[in-house]
DSSP file (Angstrom, degrees, kcal/mol; ACC not computed):
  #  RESIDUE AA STRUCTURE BP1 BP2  ACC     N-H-->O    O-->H-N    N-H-->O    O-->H-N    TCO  KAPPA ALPHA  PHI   PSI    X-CA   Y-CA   Z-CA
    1    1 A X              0   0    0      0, 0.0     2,-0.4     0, 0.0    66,-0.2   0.000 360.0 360.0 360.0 136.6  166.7  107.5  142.5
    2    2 A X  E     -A   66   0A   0     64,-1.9    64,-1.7     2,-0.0     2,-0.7  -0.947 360.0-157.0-127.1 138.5  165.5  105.3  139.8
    3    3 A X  E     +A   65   0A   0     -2,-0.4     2,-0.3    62,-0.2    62,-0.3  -0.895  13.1 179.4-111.2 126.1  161.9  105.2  137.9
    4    4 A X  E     -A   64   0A   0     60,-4.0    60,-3.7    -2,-0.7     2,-0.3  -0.911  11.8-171.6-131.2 155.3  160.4  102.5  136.2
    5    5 A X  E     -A   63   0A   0     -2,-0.3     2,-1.2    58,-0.3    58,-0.2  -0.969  19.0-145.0-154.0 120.1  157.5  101.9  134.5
    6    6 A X        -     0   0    0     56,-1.9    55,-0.1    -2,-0.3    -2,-0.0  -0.697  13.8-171.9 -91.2 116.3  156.1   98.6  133.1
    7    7 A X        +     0   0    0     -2,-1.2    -1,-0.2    54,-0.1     2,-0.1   0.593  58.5  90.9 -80.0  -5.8  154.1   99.7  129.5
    8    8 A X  S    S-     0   0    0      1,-0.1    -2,-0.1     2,-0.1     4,-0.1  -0.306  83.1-126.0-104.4-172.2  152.6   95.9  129.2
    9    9 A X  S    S+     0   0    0     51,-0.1     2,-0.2    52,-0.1    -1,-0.1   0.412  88.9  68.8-108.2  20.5  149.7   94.3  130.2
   10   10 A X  S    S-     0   0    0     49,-0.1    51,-0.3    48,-0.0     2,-0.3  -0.908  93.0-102.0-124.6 169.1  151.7   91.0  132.3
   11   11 A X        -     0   0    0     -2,-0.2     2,-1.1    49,-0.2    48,-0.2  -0.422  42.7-142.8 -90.9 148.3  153.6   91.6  135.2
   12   12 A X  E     -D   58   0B   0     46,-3.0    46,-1.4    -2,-0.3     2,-0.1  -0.744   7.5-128.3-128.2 123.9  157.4   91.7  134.2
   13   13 A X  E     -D   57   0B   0     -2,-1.1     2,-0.4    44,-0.2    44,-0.2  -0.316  29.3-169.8 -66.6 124.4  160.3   90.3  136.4
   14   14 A X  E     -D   56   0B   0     42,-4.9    42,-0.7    -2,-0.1     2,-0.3  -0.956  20.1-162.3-130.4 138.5  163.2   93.0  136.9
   15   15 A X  E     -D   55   0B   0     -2,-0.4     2,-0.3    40,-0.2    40,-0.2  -0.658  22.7-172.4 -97.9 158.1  167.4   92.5  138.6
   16   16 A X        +     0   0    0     38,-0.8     3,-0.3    -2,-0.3     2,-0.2  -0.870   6.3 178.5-153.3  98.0  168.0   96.3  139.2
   17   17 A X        +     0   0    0     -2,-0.3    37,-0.1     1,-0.2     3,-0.1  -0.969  48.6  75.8-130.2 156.0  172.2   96.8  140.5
   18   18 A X        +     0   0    0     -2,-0.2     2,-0.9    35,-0.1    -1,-0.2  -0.003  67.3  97.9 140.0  11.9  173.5   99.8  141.2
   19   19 A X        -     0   0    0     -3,-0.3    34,-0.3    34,-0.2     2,-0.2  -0.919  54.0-160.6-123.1  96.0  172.3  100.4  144.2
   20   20 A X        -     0   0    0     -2,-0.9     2,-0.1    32,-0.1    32,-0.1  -0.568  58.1  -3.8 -95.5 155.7  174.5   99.6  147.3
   21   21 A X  S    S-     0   0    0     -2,-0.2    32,-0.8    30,-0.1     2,-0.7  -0.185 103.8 -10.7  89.6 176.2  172.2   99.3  150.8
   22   22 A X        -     0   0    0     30,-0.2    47,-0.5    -2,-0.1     2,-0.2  -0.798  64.4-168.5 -75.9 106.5  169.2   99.6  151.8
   23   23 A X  E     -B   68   0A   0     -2,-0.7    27,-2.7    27,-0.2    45,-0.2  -0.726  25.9-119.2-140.7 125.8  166.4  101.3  149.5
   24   24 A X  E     -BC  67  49A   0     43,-1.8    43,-2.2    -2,-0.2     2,-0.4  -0.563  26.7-162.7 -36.5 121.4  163.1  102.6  149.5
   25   25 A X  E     +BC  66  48A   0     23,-1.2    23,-2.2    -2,-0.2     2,-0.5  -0.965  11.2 175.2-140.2 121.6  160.5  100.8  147.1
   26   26 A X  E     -B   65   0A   0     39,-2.7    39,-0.5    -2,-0.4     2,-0.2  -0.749   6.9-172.5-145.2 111.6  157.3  102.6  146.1
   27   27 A X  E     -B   64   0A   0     -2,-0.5     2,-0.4    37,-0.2    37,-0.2  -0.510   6.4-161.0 -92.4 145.9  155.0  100.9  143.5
   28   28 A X        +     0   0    0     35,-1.5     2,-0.2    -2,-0.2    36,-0.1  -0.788  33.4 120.7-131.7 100.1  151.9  102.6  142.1
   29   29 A X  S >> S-     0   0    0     -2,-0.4     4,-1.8    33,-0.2     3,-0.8  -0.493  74.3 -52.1-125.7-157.6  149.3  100.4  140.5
   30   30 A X  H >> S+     0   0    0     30,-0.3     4,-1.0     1,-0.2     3,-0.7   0.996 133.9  45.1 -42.2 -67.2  145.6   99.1  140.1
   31   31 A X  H 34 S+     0   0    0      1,-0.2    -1,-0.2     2,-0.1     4,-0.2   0.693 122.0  32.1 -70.4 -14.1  146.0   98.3  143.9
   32   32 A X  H <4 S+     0   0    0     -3,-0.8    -1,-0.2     2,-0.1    -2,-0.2   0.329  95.2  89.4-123.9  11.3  147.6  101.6  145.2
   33   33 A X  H XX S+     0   0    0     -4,-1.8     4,-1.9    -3,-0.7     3,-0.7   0.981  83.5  52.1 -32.6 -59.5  146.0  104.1  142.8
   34   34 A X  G >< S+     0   0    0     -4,-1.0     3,-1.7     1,-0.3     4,-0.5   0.923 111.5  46.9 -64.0 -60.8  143.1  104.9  144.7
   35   35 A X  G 34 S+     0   0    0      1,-0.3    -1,-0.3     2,-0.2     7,-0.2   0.281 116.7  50.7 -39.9  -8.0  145.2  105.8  148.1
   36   36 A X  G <4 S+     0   0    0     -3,-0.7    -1,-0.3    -4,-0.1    -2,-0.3   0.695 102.5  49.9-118.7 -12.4  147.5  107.8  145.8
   37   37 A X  S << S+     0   0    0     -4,-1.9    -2,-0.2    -3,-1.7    -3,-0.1   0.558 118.3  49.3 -87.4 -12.5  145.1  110.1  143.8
   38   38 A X  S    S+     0   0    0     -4,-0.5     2,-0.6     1,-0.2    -3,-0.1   0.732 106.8  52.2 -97.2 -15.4  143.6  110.9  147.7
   39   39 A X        -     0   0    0      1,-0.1    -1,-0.2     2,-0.0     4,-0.1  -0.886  61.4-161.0-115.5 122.9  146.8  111.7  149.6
   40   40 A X  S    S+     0   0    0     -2,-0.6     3,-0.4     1,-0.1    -1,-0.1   0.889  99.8  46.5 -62.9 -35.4  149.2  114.4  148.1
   41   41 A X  S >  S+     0   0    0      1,-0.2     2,-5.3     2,-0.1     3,-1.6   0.988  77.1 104.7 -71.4 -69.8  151.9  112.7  150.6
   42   42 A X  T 3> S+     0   0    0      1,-0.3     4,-0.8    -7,-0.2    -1,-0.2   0.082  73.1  67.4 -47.8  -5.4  151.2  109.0  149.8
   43   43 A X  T 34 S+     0   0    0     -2,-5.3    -1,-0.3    -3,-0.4     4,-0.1   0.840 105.7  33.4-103.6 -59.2  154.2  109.2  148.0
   44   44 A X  T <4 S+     0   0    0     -3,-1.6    -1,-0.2     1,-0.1    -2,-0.2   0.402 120.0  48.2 -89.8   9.8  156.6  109.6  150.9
   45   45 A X  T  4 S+     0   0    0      1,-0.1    -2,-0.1    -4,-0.0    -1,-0.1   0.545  95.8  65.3-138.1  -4.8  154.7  107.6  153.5
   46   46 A X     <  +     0   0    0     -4,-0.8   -19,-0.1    -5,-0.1    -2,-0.1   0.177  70.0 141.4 -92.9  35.6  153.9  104.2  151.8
   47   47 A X        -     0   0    0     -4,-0.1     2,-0.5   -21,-0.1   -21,-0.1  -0.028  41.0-152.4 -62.2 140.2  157.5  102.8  151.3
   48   48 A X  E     -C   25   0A   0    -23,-2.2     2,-1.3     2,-0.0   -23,-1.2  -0.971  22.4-143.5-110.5 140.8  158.3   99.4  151.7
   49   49 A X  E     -C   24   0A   0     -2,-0.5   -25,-0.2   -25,-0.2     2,-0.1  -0.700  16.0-169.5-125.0 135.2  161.9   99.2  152.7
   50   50 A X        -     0   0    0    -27,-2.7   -27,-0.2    -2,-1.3     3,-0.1  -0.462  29.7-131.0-105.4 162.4  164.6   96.5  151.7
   51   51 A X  S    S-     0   0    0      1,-0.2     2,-0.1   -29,-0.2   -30,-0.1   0.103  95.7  -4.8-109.5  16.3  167.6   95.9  152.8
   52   52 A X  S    S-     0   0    0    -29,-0.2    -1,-0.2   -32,-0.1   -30,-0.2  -0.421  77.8-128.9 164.7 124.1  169.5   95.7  149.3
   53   53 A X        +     0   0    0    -32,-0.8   -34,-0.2   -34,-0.3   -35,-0.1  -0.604  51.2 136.7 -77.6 149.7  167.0   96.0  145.6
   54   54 A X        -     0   0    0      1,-0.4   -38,-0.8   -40,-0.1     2,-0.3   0.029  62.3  -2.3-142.8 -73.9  167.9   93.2  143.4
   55   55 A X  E     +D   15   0B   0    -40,-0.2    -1,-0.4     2,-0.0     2,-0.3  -0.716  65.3 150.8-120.9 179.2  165.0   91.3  141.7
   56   56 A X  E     -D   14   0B   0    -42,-0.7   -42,-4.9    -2,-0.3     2,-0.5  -0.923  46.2-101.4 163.5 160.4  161.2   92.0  142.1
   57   57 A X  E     -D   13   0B   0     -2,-0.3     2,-0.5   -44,-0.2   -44,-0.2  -0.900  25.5-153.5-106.9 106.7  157.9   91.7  140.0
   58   58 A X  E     -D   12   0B   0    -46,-1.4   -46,-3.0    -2,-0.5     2,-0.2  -0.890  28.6-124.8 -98.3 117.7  156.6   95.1  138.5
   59   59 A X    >   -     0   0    0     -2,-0.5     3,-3.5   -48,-0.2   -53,-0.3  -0.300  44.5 -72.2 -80.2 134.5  152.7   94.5  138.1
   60   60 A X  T 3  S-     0   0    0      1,-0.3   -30,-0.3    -2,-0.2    -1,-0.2   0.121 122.5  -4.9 -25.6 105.3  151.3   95.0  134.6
   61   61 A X  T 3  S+     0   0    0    -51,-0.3    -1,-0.3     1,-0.2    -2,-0.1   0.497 102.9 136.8  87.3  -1.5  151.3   98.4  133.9
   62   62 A X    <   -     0   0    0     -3,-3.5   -56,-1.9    -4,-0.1     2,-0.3  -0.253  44.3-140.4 -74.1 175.2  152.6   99.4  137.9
   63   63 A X  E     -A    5   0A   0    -58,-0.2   -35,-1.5    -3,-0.1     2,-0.4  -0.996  14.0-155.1-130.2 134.7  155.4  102.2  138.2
   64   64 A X  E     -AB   4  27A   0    -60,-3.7   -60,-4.0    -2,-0.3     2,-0.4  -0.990  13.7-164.2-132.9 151.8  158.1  101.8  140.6
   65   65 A X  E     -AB   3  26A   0    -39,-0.5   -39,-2.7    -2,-0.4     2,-0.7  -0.965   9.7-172.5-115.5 117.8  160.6  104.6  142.5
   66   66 A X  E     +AB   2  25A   0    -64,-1.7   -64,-1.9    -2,-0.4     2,-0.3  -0.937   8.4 178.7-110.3 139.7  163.6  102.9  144.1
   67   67 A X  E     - B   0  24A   0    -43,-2.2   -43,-1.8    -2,-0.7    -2,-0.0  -0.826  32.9-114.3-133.5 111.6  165.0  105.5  145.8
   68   68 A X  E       B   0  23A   0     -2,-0.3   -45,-0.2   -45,-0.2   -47,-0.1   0.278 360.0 360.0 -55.9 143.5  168.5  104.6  148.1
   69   69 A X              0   0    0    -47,-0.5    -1,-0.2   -45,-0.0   -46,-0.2   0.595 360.0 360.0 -98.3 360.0  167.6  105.1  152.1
């Protein structure tokens, strides 16, 4: 499981290896705050899942959990 967290205020382009497979990806920002401060779960049931992380866009300020499926 990996955590990341973008500290600026532009969205920042990230390559992520180490990860062999298929992976969980579960961002929390501006646009999934609100739906995560109401649900204690939200955490474990709004995954997007990929079939192998490589590169991806972490929104300004967002947090992301890649977690291996």
């Amino acid at each position: 499981m990996l955590w990341l967290a973008n500290l600026s205020g532009e969205p920042q382009r990230l390559k992520v290896k180490g990860f062999d497979g298929p992976a969980r990806l579960d961002v929390l920002d501006e646009k999934s705050f609100e739906a995560a401060v109401h649900d204690p779960a939200w955490l474990d049931s709004d995954s997007t899942f990929i079939r192998k992380v490589g590169t991806f866009e972490l929104p300004s300020y967002g947090i992301v959990r890649i977690k291996s499926a």
